[in-house]
C-alpha positions in Angstrom: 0.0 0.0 0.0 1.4 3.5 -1.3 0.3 6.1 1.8 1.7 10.0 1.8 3.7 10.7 4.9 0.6 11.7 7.1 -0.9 8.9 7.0 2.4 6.4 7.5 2.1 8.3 10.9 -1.1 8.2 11.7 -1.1 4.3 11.0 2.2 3.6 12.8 0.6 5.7 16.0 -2.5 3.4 16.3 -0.2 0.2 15.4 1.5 1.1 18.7 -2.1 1.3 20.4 -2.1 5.1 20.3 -5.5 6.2 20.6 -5.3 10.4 22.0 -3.0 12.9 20.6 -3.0 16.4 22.4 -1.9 19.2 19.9 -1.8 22.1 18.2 -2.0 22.6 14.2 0.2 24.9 12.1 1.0 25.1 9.0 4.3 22.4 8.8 1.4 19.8 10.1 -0.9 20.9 8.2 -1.0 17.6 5.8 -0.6 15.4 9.1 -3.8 17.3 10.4 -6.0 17.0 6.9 -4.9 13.3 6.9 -6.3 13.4 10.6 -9.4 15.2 9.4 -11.0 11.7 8.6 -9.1 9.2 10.6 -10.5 6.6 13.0 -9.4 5.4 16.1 -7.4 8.5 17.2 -8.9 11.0 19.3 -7.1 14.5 19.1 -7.3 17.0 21.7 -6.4 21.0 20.9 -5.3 22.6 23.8 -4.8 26.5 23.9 -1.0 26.3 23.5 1.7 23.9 22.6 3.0 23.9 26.2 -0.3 22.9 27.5 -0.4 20.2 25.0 3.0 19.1 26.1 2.0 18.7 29.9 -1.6 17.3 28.6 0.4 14.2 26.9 2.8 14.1 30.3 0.1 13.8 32.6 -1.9 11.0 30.3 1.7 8.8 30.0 1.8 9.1 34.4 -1.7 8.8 35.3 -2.3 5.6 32.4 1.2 3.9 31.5 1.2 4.7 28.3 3.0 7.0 26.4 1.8 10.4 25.8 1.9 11.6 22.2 2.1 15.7 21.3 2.0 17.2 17.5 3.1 20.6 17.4 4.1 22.7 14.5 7.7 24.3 13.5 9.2 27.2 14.5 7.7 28.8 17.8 5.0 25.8 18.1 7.9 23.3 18.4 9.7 25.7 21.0 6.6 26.0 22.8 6.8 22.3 23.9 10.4 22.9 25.1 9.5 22.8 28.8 7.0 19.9 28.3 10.0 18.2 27.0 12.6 19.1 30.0 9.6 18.5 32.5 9.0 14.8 31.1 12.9 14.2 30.2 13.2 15.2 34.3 10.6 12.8 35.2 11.3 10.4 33.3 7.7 10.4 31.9 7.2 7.9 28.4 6.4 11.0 25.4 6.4 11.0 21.9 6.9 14.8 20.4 6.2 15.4 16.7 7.5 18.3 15.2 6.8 19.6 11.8 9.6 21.6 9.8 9.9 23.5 6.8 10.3 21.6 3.8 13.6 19.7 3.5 14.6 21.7 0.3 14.1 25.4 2.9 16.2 23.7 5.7 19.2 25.7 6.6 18.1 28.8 5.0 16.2 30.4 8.0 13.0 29.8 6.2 9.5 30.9 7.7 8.9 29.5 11.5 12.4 27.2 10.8 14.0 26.1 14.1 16.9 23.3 14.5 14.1 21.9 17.1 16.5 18.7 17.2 19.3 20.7 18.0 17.7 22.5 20.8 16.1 19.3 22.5 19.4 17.4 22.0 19.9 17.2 25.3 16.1 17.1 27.5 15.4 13.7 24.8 16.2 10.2 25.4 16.4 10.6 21.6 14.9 12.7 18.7 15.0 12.0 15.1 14.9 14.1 12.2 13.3 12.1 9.2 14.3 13.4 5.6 13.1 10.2 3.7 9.5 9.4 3.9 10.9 5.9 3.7 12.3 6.2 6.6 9.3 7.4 8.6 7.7 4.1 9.7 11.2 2.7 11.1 11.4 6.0 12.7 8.4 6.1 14.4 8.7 2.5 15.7 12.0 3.2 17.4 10.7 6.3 19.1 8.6 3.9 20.8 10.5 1.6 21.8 13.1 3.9 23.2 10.7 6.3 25.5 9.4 3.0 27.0 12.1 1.1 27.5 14.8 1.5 30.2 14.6 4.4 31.8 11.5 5.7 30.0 11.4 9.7 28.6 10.4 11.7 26.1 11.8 11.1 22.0 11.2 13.6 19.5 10.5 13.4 15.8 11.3 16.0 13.5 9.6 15.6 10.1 9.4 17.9 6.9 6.5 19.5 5.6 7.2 17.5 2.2 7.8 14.4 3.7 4.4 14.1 5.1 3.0 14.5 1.9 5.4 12.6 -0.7 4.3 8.8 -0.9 6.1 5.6 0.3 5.0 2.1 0.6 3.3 0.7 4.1 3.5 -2.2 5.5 1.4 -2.8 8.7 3.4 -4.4 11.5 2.0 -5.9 14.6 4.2 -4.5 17.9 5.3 -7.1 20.0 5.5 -5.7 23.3 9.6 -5.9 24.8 9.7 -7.8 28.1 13.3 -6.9 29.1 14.6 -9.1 31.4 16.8 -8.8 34.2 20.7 -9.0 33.5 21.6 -9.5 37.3 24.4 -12.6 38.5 23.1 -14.8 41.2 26.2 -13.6 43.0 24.9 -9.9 43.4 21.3 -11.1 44.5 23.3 -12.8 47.2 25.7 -9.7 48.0 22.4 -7.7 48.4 20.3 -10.2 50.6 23.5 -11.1 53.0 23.6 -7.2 53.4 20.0 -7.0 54.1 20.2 -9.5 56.4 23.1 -8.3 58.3 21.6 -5.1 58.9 19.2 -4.1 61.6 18.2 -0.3 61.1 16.3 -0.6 57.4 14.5 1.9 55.4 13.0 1.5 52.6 13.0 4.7 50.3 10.3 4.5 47.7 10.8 6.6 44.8 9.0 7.8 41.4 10.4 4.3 39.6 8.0 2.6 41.4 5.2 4.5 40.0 6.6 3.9 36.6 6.7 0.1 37.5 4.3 -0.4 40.2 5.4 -2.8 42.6 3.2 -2.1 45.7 2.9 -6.0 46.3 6.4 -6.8 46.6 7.4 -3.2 48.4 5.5 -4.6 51.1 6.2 -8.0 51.1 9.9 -7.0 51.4 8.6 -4.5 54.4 6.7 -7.3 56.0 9.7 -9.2 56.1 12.5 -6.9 57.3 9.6 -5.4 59.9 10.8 -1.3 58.6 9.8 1.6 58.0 9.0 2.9 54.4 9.9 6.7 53.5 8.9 8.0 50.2 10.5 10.8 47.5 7.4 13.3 46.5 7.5 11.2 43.0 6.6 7.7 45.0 3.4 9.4 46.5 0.9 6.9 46.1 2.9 3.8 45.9 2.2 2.4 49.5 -1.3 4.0 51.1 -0.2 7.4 53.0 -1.9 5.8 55.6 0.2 2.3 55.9 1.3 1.7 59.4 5.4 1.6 58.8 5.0 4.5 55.8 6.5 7.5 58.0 5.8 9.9 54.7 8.0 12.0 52.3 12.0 12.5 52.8 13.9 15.5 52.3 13.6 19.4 52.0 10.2 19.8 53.1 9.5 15.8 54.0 8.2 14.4 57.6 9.8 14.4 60.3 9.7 11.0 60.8 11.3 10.2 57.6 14.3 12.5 57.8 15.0 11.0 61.1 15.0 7.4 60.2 17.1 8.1 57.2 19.4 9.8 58.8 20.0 7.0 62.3 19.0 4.0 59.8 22.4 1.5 58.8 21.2 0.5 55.5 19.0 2.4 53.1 17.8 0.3 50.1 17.0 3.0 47.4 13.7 1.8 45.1 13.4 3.8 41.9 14.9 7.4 43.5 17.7 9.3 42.8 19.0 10.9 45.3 18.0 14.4 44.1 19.4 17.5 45.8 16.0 18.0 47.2 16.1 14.5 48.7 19.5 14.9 50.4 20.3 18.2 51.0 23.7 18.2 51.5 25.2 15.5 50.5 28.1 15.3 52.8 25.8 15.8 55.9 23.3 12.9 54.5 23.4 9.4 56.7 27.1 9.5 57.2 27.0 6.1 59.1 24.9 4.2 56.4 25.4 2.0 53.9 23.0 2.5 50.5 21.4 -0.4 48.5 20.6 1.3 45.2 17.8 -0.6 42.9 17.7 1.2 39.7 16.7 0.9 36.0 19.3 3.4 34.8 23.3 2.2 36.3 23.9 6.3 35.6 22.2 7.0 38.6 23.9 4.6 41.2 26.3 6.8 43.2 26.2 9.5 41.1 25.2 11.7 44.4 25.2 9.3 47.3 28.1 6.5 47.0 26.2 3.2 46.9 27.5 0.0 49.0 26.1 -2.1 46.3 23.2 -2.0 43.5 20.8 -3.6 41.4 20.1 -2.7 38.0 16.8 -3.5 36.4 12.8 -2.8 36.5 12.5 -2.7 40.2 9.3 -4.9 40.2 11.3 -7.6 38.8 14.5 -7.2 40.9 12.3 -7.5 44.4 10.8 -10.5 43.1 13.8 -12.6 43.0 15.2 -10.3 45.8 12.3 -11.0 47.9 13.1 -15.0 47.9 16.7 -14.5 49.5 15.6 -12.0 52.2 15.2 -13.8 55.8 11.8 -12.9 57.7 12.8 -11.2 61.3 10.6 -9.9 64.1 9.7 -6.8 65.1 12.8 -4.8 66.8 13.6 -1.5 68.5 14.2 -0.1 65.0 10.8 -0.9 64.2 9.0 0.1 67.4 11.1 3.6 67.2 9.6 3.9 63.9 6.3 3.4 65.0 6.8 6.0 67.8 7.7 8.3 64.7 4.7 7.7 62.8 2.0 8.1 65.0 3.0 11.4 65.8 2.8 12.4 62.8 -0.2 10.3 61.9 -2.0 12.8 65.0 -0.4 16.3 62.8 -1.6 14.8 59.9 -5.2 14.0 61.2 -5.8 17.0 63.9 -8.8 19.2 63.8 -8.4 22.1 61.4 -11.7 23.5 61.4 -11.9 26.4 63.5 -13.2 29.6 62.2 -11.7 31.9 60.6 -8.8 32.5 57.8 -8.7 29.5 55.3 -5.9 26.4 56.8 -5.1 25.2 53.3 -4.3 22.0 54.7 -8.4 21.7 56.3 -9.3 22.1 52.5 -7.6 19.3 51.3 -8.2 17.3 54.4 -12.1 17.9 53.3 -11.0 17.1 49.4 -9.8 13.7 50.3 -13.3 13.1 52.7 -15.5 14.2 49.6 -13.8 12.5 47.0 -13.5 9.0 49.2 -9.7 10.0 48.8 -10.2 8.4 45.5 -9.5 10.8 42.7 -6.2 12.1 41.0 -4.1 14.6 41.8 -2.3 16.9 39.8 -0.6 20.3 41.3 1.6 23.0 39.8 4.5 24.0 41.7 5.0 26.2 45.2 3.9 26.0 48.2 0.1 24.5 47.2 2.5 21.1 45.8 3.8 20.5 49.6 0.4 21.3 50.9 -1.0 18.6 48.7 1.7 16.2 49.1 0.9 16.0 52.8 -2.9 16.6 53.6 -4.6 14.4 50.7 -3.6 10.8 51.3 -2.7 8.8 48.0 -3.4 5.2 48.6 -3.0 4.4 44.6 -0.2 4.2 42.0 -0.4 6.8 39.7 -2.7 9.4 41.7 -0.1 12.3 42.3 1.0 13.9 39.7 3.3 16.8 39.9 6.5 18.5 38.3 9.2 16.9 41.0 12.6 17.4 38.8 12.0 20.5 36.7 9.6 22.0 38.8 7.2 23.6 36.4 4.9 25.8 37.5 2.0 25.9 34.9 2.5 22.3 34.6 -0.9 20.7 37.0 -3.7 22.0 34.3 -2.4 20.9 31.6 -1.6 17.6 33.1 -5.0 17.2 35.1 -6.2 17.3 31.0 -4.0 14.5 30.5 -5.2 12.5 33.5 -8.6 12.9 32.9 -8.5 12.1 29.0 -6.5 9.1 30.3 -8.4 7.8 33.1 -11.8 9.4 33.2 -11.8 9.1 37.1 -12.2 12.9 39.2 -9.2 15.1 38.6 -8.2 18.0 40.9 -5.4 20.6 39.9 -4.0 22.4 43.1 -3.0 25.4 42.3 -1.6 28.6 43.6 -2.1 32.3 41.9 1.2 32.9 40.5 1.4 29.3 38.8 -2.6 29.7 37.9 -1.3 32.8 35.9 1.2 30.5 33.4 -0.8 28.7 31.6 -4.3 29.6 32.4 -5.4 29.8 29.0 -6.1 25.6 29.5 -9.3 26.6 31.3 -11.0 27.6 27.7 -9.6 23.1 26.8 -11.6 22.2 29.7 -14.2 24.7 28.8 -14.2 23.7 25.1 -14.4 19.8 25.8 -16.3 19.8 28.8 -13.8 18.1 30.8 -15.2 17.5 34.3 -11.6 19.0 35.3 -11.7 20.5 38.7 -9.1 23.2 40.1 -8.7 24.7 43.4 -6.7 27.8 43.3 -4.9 29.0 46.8 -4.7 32.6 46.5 -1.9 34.7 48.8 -1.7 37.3 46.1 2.1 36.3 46.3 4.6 33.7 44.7 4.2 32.2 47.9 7.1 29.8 47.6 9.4 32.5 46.5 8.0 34.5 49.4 9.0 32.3 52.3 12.1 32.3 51.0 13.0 35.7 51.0 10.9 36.1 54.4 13.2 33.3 55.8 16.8 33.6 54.3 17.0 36.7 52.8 16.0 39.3 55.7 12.5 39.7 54.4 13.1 41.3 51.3 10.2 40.6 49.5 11.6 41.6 45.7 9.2 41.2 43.0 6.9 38.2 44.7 3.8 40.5 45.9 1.0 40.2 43.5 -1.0 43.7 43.7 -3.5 44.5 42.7 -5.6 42.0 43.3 -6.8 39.1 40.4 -9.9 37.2 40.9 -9.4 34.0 39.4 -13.3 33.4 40.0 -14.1 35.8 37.7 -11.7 34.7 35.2 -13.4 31.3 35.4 -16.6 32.6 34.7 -15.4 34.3 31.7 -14.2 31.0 30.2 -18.1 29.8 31.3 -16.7 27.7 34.1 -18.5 27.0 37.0 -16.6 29.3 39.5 -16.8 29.7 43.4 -14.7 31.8 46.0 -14.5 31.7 49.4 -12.2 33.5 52.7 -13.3 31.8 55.6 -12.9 28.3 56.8 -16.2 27.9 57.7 -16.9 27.9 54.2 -14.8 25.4 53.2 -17.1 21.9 53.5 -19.8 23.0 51.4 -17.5 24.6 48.7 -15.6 21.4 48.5 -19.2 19.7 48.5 -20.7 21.7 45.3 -17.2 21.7 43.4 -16.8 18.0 43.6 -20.4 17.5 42.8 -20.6 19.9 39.7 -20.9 17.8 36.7 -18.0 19.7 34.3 -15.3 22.0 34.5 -15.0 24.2 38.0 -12.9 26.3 39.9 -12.5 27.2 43.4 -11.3 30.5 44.3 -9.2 29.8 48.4 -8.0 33.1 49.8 -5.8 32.2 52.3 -3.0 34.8 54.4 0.3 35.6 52.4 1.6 34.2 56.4 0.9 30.9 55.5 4.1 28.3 55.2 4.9 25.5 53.8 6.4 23.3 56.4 8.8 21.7 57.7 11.8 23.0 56.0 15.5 22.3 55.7 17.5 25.5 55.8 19.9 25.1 52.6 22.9 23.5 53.8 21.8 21.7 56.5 21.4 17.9 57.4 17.8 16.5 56.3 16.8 15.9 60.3 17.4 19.4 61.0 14.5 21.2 60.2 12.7 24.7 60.9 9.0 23.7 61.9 7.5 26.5 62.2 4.1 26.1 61.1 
């Protein structure tokens, strides 16, 4: 079968069981879009901007598994998924960019909307391809696949000529086996790993986003049930083990538990699931559990002691490696490890649950403690980025895979809208952006998407008329300079909702909060829920920069 370009595509996408494509036309995709015009089996969503689209196909591949697929045009359309790009590449979330380009007879000559799109994503890619043959396109396509989900998963990007998607080539159909890659492990290092396990008596676990990628929850917990630890968590393996677990003592690092930091930092042996040691997990790393020794399981061997020296590692899907793991590993009984880490947890099991509700200004964390009651703490979470993302990490329990979405590596604010799209599109359960004003502001213009489609996409906006984030900061390290992060006058994001014709609420006083919650969750569509809440308000606890992770400011 002779097909033009567009349609090789098109037909490669839904052989790799692509059925949603988030996008934006333009006039290098224009033939991909016509081909699209009368298509079946591939649902395309226009957002209101490439970036959007970018984050839309992010938060589908992390809320469903599967990889998220963007089309963009060239020139500023294909720049505009930049940050989508670095976010997923950060994340390591499985995306598929395709770029269009001037025709390949106008490359070089800085043609209309030409931009060496390749060049500039070079290094935020697992791999990007610019196709010059529409021979080639097919082959292409099919490796981009296979190399954004396999490994370390991320985003590829494909690069392809306005003339190439319309110049013919012959197709043949191929059916996509799916690649089961298996562990390349010795015996010997299972064995290194288990005698060290079993030699040790202060364990952690540390659950990180990996284990999201490759849920494992099963044999997490079979290894915990074992050993008789305690299980910390990076922000990006939220959701992994229920919040509410008995040994899970929460989130590690900058702005973790307290619980957590402390059992890192007095445990003898860590053994590292999917994380890597990011500078936000550590803090510094010459201050980080300087008397323990670090089992690292990790898909990608670039990450073992590349910031905290490893004793010995694993390299493989993590599901995989604790199933063979788990065999070796001898069952003990509960210890004074394990009842100091219960100790830990309960108290902050009684932070986590006190009794928010008193009158008066807003206590962002009573809104999301009365979220997680209305929604059965069964919906999905996405956030942008500030303080609203450490609110949300802590008060709204994730008891799920794959229900707490956020920018951890890049930290992208604007990023939660476009990927509660994503998640809903995905999932089709309830999706809830948490928001604050000055990351609202980015990339608002998704609220006409939700608008457009109907999306029953739910947003709750924390408003401090600040960057509130940026604000701490300054109020805490740099003398209380507040340069640049005051947001006067005043911008009713109510309002703005209600221009889009969204369902729109705000409210300033906690006594408000329950039935708010209550009509917002039961709106059928789109809505937005305005929070005032005092520009005092912290996000909490903290680790000073340069100190050790289990010396925190907790000031609340």
């Amino acid at each position: 079968m002779k097909f033009r370009g567009a349609r090789i595509l098109l037909e490669c996408l839904k052989e790799q069981g692509v059925d949603t494509v988030f996008g934006y036309p333009g006039g290098a995709v224009l033939n991909i879009y016509d081909e699209l015009y009368n298509f079946e089996g591939i649902t395309h969503y226009m957002t209101s901007h490439e970036q959007g689209a970018a984050h839309a196909a992010d938060g589908y591949a992390r809320a469903t598994g599967k990889v998220g697929v963007v089309f963009a045009t060239s020139g500023p359309g294909a720049t505009n998924l930049v940050t989508g790009i670095a976010n997923a590449y950060m994340d390591s979330v499985p995306m598929v960019a395709i770029t269009g380009q001037v025709p390949t007879s106008l490359i070089g000559k800085d043609s209309f909307q030409e931009v060496d799109i390749v060049g500039i994503t070079l290094p935020i890619t697992k791999h990007n391809f610019i196709v010059k043959d529409v021979k080639d396109l097919a082959d292409t396509i099919r490796k981009a696949f296979r190399i954004a989900t396999t490994g370390r998963k991320g985003p590829v990007l494909i690069d392809i000529p306005k003339d190439v998607t319309a110049n013919l080539a012959e197709y043949e159909p191929m059916k996509i086996e799916k690649v089961d890659e298996e562990l390349k492990i010795e015996e010997c290092d299972f064995d290194k790993a288990a005698n060290l396990i079993n030699d040790s008596k202060k364990i952690v676990l540390m659950v990180g986003g990996g284990c999201n990628a490759s849920p494992c929850t099963e044999e997490i917990l079979e290894l915990q049930r074992k050993l008789k630890c305690p299980i910390t968590e990076t922000m990006m393996g939220l959701g992994v083990i229920d919040g509410n677990y008995e040994m899970n003592a929460g989130y590690v690092g900058m702005h973790g538990s307290v619980a957590s930091n402390r059992l890192i930092q007095k445990s003898d042996l860590i053994i590292v699931l999917g994380a890597r040691f990011s500078d936000r997990v550590i803090s510094d790393p010459k201050k980080f559990a300087t008397n323990t020794k670090v089992l690292h399981i990790d898909i990608d061997n670039a990450e073992v002691s590349k910031n905290i020296e490893a004793y010995t590692s694993l390299i493989g899907d993590v599901k995989k490696v604790l199933k063979v793991l788990n065999k070796k590993v001898e069952d003990r009984e509960p210890n004074e490890w394990t009842n100091y880490a219960r100790e830990l947890i309960d108290v902050e099991i009684e932070k986590k649950n006190r009794d928010r509700s008193a009158n008066g200004p807003i206590d962002p964390h009573y809104v999301l403690q009365v979220l997680e009651k209305e929604t059965n703490d069964d919906a999905v979470i996405t956030t942008e980025v500030g303080q609203h993302q450490i609110w949300a990490s802590k008060s709204y329990n994730y008891k799920t895979p794959k229900t707490f979405i956020t920018s951890g590596g890049l930290g992208t604010m604007g990023y939660g809208l476009g990927a509660a799209i994503g998640a809903y599109v995905g999932t089709k359960k309830m999706v809830f952006d948490i928001a604050g004003d000055g990351s609202s502001l980015m990339n608002i213009n998704e609220l006409n998407t939700i608008f457009k489609y109907n999306l029953p996409v739910k947003v709750i906006v924390f408003n401090n008329y600040s960057l509130g984030m940026v604000r701490q900061w300054q109020n805490l390290f740099y003398e209380g300079r507040l340069s640049s992060t005051v947001m006067y006058p005043e911008t009713s994001f109510a309002r703005i909702a209600n221009g889009f014709g969204i369902y729109s609420n705000r409210i300033e006083k906690n006594e408000d909060v329950k039935d708010a919650i209550h009509k917002l969750v039961a709106h059928d569509g789109p809505g937005l829920l305005e929070v005032i809440i005092s520009h005092e308000e912290m996000a909490t606890p903290i680790v000073p920069p340069g100190k050790s992770i289990d010396n925190m400011m907790l000031t609340d």
